[in-house]
C-alpha positions as CSV (number, residue, x, y, z in Angstrom):
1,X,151.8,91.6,236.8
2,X,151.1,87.9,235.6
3,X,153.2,85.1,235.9
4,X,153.1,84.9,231.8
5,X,154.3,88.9,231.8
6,X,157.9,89.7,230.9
7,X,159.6,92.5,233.1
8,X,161.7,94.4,230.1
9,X,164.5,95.2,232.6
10,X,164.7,91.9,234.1
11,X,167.4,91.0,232.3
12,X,170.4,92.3,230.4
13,X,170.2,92.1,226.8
14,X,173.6,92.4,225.7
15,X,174.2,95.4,222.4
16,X,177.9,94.3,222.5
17,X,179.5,91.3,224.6
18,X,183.0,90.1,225.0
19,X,184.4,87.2,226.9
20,X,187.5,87.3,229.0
21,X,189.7,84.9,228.2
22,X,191.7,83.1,229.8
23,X,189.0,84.3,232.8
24,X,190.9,87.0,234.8
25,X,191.1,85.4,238.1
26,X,190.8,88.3,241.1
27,X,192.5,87.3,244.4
28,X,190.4,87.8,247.5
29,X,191.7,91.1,248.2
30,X,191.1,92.8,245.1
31,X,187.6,90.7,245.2
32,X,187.2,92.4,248.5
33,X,188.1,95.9,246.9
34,X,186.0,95.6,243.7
35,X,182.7,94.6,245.9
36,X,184.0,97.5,248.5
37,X,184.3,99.9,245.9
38,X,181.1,99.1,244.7
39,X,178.9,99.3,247.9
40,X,180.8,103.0,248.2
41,X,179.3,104.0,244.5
42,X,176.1,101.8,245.0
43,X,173.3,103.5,242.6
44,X,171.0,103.7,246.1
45,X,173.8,105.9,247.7
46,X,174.0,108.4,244.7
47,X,176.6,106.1,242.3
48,X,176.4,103.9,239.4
49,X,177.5,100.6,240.3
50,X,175.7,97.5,241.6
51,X,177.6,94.7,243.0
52,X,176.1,91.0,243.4
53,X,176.9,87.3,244.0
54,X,177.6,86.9,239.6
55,X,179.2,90.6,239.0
56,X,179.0,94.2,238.8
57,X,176.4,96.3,236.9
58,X,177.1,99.9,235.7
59,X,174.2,102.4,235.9
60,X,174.1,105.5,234.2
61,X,173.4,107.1,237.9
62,X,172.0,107.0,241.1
63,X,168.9,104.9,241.2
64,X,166.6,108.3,242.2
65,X,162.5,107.0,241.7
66,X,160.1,106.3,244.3
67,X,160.8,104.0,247.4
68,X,164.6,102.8,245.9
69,X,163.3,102.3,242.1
70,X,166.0,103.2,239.2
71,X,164.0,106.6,237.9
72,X,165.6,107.2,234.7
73,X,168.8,105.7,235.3
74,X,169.7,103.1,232.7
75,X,171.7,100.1,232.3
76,X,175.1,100.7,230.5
77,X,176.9,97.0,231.0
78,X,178.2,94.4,233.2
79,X,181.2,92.8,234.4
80,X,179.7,88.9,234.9
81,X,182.4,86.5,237.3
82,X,181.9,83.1,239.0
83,X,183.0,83.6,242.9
84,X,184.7,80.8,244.9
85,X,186.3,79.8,241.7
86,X,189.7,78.6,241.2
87,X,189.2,79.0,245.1
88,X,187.0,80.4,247.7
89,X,186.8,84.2,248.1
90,X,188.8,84.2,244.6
91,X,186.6,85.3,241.8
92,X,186.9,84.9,238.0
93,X,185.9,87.2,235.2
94,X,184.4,85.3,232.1
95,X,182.4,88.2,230.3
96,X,181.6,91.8,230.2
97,X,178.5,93.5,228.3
98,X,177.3,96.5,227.2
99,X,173.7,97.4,226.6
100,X,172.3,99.8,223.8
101,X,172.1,102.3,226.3
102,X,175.9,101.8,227.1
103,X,176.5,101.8,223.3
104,X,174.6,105.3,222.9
105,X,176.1,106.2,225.5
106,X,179.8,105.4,224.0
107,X,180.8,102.7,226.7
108,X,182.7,99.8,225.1
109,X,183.2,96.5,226.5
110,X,186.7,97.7,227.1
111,X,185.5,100.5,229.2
112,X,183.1,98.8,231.4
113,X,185.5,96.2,232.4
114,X,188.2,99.5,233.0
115,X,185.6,100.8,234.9
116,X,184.5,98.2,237.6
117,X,188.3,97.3,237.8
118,X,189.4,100.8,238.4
119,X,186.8,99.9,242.2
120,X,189.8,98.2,242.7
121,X,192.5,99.9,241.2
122,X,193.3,96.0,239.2
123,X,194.8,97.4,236.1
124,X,193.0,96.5,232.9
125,X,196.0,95.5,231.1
126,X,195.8,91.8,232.8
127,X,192.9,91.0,230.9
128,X,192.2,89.8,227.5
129,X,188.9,90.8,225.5
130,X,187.5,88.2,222.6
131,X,184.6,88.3,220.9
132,X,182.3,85.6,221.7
133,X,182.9,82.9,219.1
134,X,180.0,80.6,217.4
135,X,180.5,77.1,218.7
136,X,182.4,75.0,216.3
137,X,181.2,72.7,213.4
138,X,180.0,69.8,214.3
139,X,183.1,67.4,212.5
140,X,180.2,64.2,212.1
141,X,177.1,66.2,211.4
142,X,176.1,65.2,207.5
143,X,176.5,68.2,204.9
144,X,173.4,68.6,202.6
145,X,174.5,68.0,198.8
């Protein structure tokens, strides 16, 4: 592969996104759990989760091709948080995403986030799904007449 060639599963292109807002702010222990939970159901030990320093994925399944690769398994969403923030260890929730495949696959952004949280047993209810809004107007920008 070239350095000018795009890997298609690089990156998550997001089918449905919401933000969390305020950010739902994790204490360390329930940080801890959610990254424990997740090394438990890791996709290379037969579940569908894969923790990392910006969030959680959710897999469709255990990651089952040749030396580690994902085999059919698919990306259905993430859970995306900024660790060490409001304090170290602490981590925040600003956005979950679904994928098409999580859409086909009737996952919501709603279900995701119930999901990765459920690692922890955090209940779902302390959080607060927005659609991501357009940056506002700009107040000094000229309209065309």
């Amino acid at each position: 592969m070239s350095v000018s060639e795009f890997r298609s599963d690089a990156v998550v292109v997001p089918a449905l996104a919401s933000h969390v807002r305020p950010g739902l702010v994790l204490s360390e222990a329930e940080a801890r759990a959610v990254l424990e939970g997740a090394a438990r159901r890791d996709v290379s030990a037969g579940g569908s989760f894969m923790a990392g320093p910006a969030g959680v994925q959710v897999w469709s399944g255990p990651f089952e091709g040749a030396y580690g690769a994902r085999g059919a398994a698919a990306r259905l969403g993430c859970v995306d948080w900024t660790y060490n923030t409001p304090v170290a260890h602490y981590a925040t929730i600003y956005r979950v995403v679904v994928t098409a495949e999580g859409l086909a696959a009737g996952e919501t952004t709603a279900s995701v986030l119930a999901n990765v949280l459920g690692l922890a047993h955090v209940p779902v209810s302390r959080a607060c799904l927005t659609i991501a809004t357009p940056p506002a107007r700009d107040p000094f920008r000229r309209q065309s007449t």
